[in-house]
C-alpha positions as CSV (number, residue, x, y, z in Angstrom):
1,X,139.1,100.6,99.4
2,X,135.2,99.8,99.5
3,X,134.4,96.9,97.3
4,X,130.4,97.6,98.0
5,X,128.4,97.7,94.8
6,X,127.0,101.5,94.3
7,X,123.2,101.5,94.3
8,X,121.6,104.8,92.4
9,X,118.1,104.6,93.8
10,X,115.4,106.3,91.5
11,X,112.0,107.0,93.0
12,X,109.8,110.0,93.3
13,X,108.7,108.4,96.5
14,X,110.4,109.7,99.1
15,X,109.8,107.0,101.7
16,X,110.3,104.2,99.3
17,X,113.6,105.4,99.0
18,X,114.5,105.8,102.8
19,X,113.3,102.1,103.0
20,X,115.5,101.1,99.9
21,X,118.2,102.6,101.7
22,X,118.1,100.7,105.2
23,X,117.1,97.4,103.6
24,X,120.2,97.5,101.1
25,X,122.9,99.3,104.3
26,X,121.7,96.2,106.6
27,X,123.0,93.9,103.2
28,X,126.6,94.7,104.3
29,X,127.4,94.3,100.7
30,X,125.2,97.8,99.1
31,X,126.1,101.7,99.3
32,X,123.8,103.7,98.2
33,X,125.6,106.3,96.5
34,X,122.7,108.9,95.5
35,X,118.8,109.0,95.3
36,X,117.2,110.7,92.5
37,X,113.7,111.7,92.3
38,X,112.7,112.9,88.9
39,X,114.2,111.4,85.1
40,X,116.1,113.9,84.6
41,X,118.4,113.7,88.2
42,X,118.5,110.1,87.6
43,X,120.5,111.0,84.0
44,X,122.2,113.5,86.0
45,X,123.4,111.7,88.8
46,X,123.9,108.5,87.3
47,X,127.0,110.8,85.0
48,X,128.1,111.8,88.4
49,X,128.3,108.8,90.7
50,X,129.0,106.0,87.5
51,X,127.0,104.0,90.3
52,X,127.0,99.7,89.6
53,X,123.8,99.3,89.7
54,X,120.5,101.6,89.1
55,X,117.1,100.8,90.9
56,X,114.7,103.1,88.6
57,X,110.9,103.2,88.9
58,X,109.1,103.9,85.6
59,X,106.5,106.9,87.0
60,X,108.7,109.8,87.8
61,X,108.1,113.6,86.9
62,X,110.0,115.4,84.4
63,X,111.3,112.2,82.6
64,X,109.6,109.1,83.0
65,X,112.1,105.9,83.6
66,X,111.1,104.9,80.7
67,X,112.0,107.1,78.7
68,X,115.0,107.8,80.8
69,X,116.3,103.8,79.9
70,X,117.9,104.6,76.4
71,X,120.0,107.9,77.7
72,X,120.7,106.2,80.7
73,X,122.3,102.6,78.5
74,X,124.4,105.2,76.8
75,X,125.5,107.4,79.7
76,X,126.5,104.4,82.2
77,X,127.0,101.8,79.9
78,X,128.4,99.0,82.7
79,X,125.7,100.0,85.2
80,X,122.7,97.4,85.7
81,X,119.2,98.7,85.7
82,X,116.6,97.2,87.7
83,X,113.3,98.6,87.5
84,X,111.2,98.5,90.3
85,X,107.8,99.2,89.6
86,X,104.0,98.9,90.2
87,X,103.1,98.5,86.5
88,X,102.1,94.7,85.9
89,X,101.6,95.3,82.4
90,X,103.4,93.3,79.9
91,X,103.9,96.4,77.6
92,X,105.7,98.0,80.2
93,X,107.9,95.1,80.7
94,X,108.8,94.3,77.3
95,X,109.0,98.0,76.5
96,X,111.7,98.2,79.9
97,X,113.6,94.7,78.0
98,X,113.9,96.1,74.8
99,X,115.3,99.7,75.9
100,X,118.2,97.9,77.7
101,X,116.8,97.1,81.6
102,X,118.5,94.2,83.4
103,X,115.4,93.2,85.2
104,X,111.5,94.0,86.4
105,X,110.4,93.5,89.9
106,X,107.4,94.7,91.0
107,X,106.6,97.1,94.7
108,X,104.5,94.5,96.0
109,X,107.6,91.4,95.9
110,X,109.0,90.9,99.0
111,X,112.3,91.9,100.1
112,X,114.0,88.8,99.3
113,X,113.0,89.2,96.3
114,X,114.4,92.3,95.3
115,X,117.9,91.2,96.9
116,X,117.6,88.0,95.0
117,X,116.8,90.5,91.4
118,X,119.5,92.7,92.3
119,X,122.0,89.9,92.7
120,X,121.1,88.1,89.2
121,X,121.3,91.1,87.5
122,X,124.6,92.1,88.5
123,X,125.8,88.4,87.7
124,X,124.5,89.4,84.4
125,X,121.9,87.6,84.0
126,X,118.1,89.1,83.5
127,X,115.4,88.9,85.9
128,X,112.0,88.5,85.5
129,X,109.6,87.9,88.1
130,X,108.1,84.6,87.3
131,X,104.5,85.5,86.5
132,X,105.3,87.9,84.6
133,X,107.7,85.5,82.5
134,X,104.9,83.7,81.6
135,X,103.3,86.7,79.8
136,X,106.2,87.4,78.1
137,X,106.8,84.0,76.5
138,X,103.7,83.7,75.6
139,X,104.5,85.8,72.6
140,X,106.9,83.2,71.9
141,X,105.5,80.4,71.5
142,X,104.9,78.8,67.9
143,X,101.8,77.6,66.7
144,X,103.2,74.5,66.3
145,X,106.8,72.4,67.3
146,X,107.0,69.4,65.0
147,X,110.3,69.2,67.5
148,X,111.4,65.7,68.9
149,X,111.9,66.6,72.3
150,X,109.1,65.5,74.1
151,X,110.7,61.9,73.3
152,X,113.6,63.7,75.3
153,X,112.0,64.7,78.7
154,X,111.1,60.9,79.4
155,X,115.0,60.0,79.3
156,X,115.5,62.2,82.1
157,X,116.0,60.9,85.5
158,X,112.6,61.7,88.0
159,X,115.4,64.0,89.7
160,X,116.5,66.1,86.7
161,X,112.9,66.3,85.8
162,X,112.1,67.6,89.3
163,X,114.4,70.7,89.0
164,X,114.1,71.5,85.6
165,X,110.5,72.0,86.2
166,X,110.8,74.3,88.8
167,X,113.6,75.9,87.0
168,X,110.6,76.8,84.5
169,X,108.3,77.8,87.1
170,X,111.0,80.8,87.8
171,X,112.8,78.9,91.0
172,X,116.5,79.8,91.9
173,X,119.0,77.2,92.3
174,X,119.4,78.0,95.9
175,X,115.3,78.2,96.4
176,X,115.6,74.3,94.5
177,X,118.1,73.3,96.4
178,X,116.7,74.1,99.6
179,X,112.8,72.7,98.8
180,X,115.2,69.2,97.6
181,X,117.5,69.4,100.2
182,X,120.2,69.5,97.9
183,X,123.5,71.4,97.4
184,X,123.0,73.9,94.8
185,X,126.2,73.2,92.8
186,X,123.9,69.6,92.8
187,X,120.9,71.2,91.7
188,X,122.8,72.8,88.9
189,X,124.0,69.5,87.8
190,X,120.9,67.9,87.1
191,X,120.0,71.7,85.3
192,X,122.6,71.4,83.1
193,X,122.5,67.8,82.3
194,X,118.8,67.9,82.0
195,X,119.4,70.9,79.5
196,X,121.5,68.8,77.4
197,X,119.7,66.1,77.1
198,X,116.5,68.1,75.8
199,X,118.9,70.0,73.9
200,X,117.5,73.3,75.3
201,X,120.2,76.1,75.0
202,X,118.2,78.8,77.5
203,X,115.7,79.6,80.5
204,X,113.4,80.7,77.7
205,X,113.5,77.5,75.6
206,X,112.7,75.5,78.9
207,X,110.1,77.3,79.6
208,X,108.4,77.5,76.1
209,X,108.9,73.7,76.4
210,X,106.8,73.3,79.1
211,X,104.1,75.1,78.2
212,X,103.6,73.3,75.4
213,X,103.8,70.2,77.0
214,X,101.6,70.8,79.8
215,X,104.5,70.4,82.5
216,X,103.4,74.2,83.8
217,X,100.5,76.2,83.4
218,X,100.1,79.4,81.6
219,X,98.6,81.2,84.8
């Protein structure tokens, strides 16, 4: 029995699709189990197929992806939905968060980047393309802390201060790990201790941290 994850590709793009489909059949770890190219065959075929995962582009005919994402959180409830776009607008992206998307990667990333979006979102996790996390936190951030935890950040080790900074700047574990030469069960280590220390429960809080202390820039 096939222990593949089923991809639903949705794309009124024709060739986009037939590259979808040999980048993720050379994975060795993808079927692509149906391509849709309108809204309304996504909603349709996603019923059909119950596929694991769903890469959906927001500019279709007939039903936009957008407008597809509600229906289709209610339909396939366990399937992830990647949208894979060309819209770098923030209103897009917050719109795709709040309606139940799993992640937003834009056309122009590189393969390894959609391979590395796909595999976080069907850990669970959401992903954001760094840049683009930046905008969205930005909506975040108070006027003002008033927190201790700036005293925090200089009881880290240089080390744990090293990764969590590149944590914020939207790094993987593996992509830390190999730029430090380190294991990544290591790099996770100094994540998680770092975390504690600062007494930062999330990816978000981290990053909102070091905004406002200078440790990244906005742009």
């Amino acid at each position: 029995m096939s222990s593949l994850v089923r991809v639903l590709l949705a794309d009124d793009h024709a060739v986009l699709r037939s590259g979808l489909r040999l980048l993720l059949t050379n994975q060795n770890e993808y079927e692509v189990v149906g391509e849709a190219s309108t809204g309304t065959e996504t909603l349709d075929l996603a019923v059909q197929l119950q596929p694991d995962l769903i890469l959906l582009d927001l500019s279709m005919p007939a039903l936009g992806g957008l407008e597809a994402l509600p229906t289709l959180r209610k339909l396939v409830p366990s399937a992830r939905i990647l949208i894979l776009t060309m819209h770098d607008d923030p209103q897009y992206l917050r719109q795709a968060l709040k309606h139940g998307a799993s992640g937003y990667v834009l056309k122009k990333a590189a393969d390894a980047e959609l391979l590395s979006a796909m595999r976080s979102v069907l850990r669970g996790e959401v992903y954001v393309h760094p840049s683009m996390t930046r905008i969205l936190l930005e909506d975040m951030l108070p006027n003002s802390q008033g927190s201790n935890i700036e005293n925090a950040w200089s009881s880290l080790s240089d080390r744990e201060q090293e990764v969590l900074k590149m944590v914020a700047l939207g790094h993987t574990s593996a992509e830390i790990a190999d730029q430090l030469s380190l294991s990544a069960k290591t790099v996770e280590t100094y994540r998680a201790r770092g975390m504690e220390k600062l007494g930062l429960r999330s990816r978000a809080a981290l990053v909102r941290f070091a905004l406002q202390e200078g440790l990244i820039k906005r742009d």
